[in-house]
C-alpha positions as CSV (number, residue, x, y, z in Angstrom):
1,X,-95.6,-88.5,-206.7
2,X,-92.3,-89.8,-207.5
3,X,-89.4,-87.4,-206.0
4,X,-87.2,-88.3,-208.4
5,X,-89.5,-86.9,-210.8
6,X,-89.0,-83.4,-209.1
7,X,-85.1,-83.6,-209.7
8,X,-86.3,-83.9,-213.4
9,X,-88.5,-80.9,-213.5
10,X,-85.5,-78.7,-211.9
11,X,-83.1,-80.1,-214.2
12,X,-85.2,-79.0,-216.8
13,X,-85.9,-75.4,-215.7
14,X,-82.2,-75.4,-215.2
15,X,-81.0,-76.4,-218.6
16,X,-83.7,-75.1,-220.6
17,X,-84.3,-78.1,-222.1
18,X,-85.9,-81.7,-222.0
19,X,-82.8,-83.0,-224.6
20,X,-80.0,-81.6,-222.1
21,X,-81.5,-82.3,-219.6
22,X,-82.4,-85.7,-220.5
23,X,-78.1,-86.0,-221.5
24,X,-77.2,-85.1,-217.3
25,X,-79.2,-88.1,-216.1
26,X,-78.5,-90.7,-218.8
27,X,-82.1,-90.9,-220.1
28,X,-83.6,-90.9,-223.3
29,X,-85.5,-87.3,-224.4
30,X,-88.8,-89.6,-224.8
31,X,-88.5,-90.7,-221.6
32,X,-87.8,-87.6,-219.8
33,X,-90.6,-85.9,-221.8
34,X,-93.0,-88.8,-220.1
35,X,-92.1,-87.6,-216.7
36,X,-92.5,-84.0,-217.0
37,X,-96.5,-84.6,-218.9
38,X,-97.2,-87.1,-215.9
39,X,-95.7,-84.6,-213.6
40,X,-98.2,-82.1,-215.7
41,X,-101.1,-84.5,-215.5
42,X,-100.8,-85.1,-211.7
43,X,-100.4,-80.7,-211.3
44,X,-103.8,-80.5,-213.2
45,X,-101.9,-77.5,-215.4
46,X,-98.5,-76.9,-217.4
47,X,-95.5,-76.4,-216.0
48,X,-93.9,-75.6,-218.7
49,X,-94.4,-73.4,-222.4
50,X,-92.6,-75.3,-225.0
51,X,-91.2,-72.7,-226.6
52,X,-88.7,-71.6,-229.6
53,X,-86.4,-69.9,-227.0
54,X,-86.1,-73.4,-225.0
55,X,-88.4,-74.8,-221.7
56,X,-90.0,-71.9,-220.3
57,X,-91.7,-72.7,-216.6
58,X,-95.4,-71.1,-216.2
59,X,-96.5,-68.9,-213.4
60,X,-98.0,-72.2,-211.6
61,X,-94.7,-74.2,-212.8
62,X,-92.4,-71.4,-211.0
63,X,-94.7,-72.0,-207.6
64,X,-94.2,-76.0,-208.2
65,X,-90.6,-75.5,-208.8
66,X,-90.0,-73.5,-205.9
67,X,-91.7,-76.3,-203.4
68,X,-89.9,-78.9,-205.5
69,X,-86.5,-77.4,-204.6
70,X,-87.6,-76.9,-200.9
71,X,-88.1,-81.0,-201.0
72,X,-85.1,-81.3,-202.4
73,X,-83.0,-79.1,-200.2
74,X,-84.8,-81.4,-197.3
75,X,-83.9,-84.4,-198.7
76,X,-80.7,-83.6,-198.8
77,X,-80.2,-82.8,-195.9
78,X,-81.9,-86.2,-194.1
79,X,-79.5,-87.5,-196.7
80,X,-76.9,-86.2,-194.5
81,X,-78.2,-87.0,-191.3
82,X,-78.3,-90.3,-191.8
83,X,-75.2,-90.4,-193.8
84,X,-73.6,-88.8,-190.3
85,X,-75.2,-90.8,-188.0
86,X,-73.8,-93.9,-189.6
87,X,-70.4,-92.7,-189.8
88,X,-70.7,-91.3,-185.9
89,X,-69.0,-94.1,-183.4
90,X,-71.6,-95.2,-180.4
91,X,-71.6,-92.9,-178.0
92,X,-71.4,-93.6,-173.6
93,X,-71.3,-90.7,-171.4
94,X,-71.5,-92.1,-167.6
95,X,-70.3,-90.9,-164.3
96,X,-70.1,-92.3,-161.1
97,X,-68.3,-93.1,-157.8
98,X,-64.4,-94.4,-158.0
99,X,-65.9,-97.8,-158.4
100,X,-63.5,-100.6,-159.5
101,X,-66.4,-103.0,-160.2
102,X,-67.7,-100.1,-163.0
103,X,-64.3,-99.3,-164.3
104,X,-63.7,-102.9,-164.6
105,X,-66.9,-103.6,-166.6
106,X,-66.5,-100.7,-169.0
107,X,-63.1,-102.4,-169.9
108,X,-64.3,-105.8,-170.6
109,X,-67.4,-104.6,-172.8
110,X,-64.9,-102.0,-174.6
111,X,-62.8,-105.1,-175.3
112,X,-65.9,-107.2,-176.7
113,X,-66.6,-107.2,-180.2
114,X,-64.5,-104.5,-181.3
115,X,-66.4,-102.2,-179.3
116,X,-63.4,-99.8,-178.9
117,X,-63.1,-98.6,-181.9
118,X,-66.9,-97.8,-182.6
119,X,-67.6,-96.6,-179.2
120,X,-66.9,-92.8,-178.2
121,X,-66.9,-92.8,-174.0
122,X,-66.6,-90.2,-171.6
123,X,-66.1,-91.5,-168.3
124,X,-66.1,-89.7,-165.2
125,X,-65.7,-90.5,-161.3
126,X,-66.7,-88.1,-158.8
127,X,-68.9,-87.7,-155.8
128,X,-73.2,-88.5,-155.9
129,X,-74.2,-85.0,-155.8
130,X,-72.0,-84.0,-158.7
131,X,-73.2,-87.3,-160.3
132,X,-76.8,-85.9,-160.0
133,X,-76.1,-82.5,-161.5
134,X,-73.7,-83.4,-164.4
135,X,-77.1,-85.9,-165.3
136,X,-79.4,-83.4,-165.2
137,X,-77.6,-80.6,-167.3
138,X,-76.8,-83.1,-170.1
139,X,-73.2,-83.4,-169.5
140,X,-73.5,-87.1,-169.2
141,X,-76.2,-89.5,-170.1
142,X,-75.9,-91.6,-167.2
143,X,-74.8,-91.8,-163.7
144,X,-74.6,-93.8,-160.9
145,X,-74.8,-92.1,-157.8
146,X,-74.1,-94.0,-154.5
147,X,-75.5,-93.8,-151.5
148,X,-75.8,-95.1,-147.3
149,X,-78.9,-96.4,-147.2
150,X,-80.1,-94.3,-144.0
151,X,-80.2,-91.7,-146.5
152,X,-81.4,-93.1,-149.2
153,X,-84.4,-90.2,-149.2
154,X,-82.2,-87.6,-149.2
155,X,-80.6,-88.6,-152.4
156,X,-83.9,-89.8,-153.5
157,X,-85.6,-86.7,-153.1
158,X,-82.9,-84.4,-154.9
159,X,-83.1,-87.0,-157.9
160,X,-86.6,-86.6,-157.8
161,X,-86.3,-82.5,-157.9
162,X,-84.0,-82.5,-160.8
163,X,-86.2,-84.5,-162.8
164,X,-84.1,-87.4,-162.9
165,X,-84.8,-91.2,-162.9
166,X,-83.4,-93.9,-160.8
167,X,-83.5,-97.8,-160.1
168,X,-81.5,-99.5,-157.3
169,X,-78.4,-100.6,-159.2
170,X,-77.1,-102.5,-156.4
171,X,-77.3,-102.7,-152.7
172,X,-74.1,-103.9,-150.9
173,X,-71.8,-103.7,-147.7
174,X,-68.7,-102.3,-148.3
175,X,-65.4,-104.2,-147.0
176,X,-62.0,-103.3,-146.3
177,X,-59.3,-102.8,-148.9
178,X,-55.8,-103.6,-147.7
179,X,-52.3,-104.9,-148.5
180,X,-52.0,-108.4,-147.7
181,X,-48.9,-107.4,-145.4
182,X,-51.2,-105.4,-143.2
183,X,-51.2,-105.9,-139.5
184,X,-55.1,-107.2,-139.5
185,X,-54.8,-108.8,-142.8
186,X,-55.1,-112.5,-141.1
187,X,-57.6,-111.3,-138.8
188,X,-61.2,-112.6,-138.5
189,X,-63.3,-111.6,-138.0
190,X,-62.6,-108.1,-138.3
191,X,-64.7,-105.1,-136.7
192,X,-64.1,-101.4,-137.8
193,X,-62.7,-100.8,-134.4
194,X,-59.7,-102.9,-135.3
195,X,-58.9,-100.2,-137.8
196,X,-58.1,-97.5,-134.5
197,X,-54.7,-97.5,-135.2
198,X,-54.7,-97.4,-139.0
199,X,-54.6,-94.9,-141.3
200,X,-57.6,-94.9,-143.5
201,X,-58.1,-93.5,-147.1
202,X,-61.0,-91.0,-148.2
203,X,-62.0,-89.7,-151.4
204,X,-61.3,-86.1,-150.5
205,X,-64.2,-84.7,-153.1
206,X,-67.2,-86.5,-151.0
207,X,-70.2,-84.2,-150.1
208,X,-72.5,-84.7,-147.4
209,X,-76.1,-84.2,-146.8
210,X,-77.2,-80.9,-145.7
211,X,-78.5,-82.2,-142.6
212,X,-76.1,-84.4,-140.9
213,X,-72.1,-84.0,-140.7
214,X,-71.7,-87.8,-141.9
215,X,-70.0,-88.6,-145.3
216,X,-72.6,-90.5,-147.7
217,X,-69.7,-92.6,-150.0
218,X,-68.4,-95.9,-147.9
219,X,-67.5,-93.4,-144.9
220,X,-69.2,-93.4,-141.8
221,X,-68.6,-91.5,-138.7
222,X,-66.1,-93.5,-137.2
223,X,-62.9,-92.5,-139.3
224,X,-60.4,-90.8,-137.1
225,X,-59.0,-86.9,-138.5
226,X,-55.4,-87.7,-137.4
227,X,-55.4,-91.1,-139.0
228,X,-57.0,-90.1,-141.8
229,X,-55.5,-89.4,-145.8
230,X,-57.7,-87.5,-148.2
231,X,-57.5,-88.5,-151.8
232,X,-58.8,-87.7,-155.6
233,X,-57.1,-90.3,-157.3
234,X,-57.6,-94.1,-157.5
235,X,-54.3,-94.6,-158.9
236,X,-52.9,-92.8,-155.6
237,X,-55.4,-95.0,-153.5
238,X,-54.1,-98.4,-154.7
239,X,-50.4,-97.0,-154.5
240,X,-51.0,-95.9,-150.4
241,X,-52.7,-98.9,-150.0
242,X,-50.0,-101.0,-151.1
243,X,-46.9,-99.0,-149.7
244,X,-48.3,-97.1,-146.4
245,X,-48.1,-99.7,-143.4
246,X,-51.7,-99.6,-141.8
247,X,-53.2,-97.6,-144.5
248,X,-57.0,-99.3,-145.3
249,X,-60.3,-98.1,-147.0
250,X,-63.8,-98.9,-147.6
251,X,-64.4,-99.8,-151.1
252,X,-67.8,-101.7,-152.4
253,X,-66.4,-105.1,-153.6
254,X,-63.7,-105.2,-155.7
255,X,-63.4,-107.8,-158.7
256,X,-60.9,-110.4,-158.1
257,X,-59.0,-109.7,-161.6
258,X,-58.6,-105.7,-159.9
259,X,-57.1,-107.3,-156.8
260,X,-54.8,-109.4,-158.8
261,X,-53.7,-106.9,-160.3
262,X,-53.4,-104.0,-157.6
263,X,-51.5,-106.6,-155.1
264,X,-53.9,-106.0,-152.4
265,X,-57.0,-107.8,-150.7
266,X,-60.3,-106.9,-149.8
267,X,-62.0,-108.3,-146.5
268,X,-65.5,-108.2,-144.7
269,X,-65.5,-105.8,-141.8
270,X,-68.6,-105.3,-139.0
271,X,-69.4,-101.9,-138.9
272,X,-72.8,-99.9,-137.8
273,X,-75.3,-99.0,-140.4
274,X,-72.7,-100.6,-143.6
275,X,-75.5,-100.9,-146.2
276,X,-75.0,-99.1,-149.5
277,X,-76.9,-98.5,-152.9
278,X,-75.8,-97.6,-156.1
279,X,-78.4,-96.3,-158.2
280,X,-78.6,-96.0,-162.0
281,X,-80.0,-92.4,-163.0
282,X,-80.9,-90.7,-166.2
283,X,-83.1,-87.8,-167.2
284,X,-86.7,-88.7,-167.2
285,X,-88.0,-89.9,-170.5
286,X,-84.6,-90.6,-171.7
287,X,-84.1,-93.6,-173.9
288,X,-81.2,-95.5,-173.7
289,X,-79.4,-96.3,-177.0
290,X,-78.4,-99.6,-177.4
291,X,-75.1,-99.8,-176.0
292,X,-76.0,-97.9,-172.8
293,X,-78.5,-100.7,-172.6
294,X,-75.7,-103.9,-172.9
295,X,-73.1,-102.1,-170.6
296,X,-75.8,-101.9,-167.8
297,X,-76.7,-105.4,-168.6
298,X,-73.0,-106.4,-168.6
299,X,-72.9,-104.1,-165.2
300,X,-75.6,-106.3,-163.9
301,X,-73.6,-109.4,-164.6
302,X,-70.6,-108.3,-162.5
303,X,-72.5,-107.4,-159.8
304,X,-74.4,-110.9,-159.8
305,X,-70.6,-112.0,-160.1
306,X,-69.6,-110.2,-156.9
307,X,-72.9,-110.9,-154.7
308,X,-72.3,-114.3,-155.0
């Protein structure tokens, strides 16, 4: 059965007649009157009394006219569903650590073909655990939730126990961040008890595991209270780092363009223990649209960039 050949039959009931009817689509009466006897045919009974007074519907008409306008009330609104969903910009949601290698790449493939204007983000850094729970209660899509490999289960477990998904990302050893004026900054090779007399930065929001006292974001136990400056703002970071005499901090590995631009340098460090993942989590089943899927293909790419 042709839809558009239930529009008809309401247009009928509605006017009263197959002539006016026949006027409000721009169709010919004969036509119209064609529709409404195949429309008859395929019902098996009238819907209609052809009356003096005008088109009357029948009791069996009124119950096809009824379900007619429920299909049309639906199609309507599919109509505008899809309507929506093509006017609706692409949509990111991802959090993750205070990463200049993920801030970097969402820049570049925002700057790609346009992709700013037809690409609604929300971007969020914070600490793993908070990565994990903003996943699973559908604030964000995806996260990224970094972790020291000697506890790797831990974070694997309470991924696991909130239903989430994960793939290793990327597993790297994070190096020093520094000015190049720093006292160590021609040093090599360098050893993280060089750094006993240098202030180091933190991310002040990091949580640890509930078993062990050690911080699970590029900190290990070796940092030093009274040399030490807690912080919540990468901005802040890369202005201490610059300005601060001594001041240092483990970061994974920073793109070259970033470092270029901050005025600082990044160098390998020995330290116990100094292996890291990032992992890429979602909520199980989810599918990722298709630009989640190019900006962790783009993600890959700059981490490729940096391994090598």
């Amino acid at each position: 059965m042709n839809l558009s050949y239930l529009k008809y039959a309401v247009e009928v009931e509605k006017t009263g007649s197959i002539t006016k009817a026949a006027q409000n689509y721009y169709m010919n009466q004969p036509h119209l009157s064609k529709i409404i006897r195949e429309l008859e045919r395929d019902l098996g009974c009238p819907i209609f009394d052809r009356t003096s007074r005008g088109m009357i519907p029948t009791v069996r008409g009124e119950e096809f006219l009824r379900y007619a306008k429920g299909i049309m009330e639906q199609e309507a609104q599919l109509d505008k569903l899809c309507s929506r969903n093509k006017e609706c910009p692409r949509e990111i949601r991802l959090c993750g650590p205070r990463a200049s290698y993920i801030s970097s790449t969402l820049k570049n493939f925002l700057k790609e073909d346009d992709r700013l204007f037809t690409t609604n983000v929300r971007y969020k850094e914070t600490n793993s655990k908070d990565v994990v729970r903003l996943v699973s209660s559908k604030e964000f899509d995806l996260g990224i939730v970094r972790c020291q490999v000697l506890y790797e289960p831990f974070f694997l477990k309470m991924i696991q126990d909130e239903h989430l998904d994960s793939k290793v990302l990327w597993q790297f050893s994070p190096k020093v961040l520094m000015s190049p004026s720093h006292p160590l900054a021609g040093k090599e090779p360098l050893d993280h008890l060089d750094f006993s007399q240098s202030v180091e930065l933190l991310q002040g929001d990091i949580q640890y595991p509930s078993f062990t006292p050690e911080n699970t974001d590029c900190v290990l136990p070796d940092s030093d209270p009274r040399h030490t400056i807690y912080i919540y703002d990468r901005g802040s970071q890369y202005e201490f780092l610059r300005h601060l005499p001594g001041a240092y901090m483990w970061t994974s590995p920073v793109p070259y363009s970033t470092l270029t631009e901050a005025k600082l340098i990044q160098r390998e460090c020995t330290r116990p223990d100094n292996v890291f993942k990032d992992l890429l989590v979602c909520r199980s089943n989810y599918r990722l649209s298709k630009a989640e899927t190019e900006l962790t293909q783009w993600l890959g790419r700059t981490i490729s960039q940096l391994s090598d």
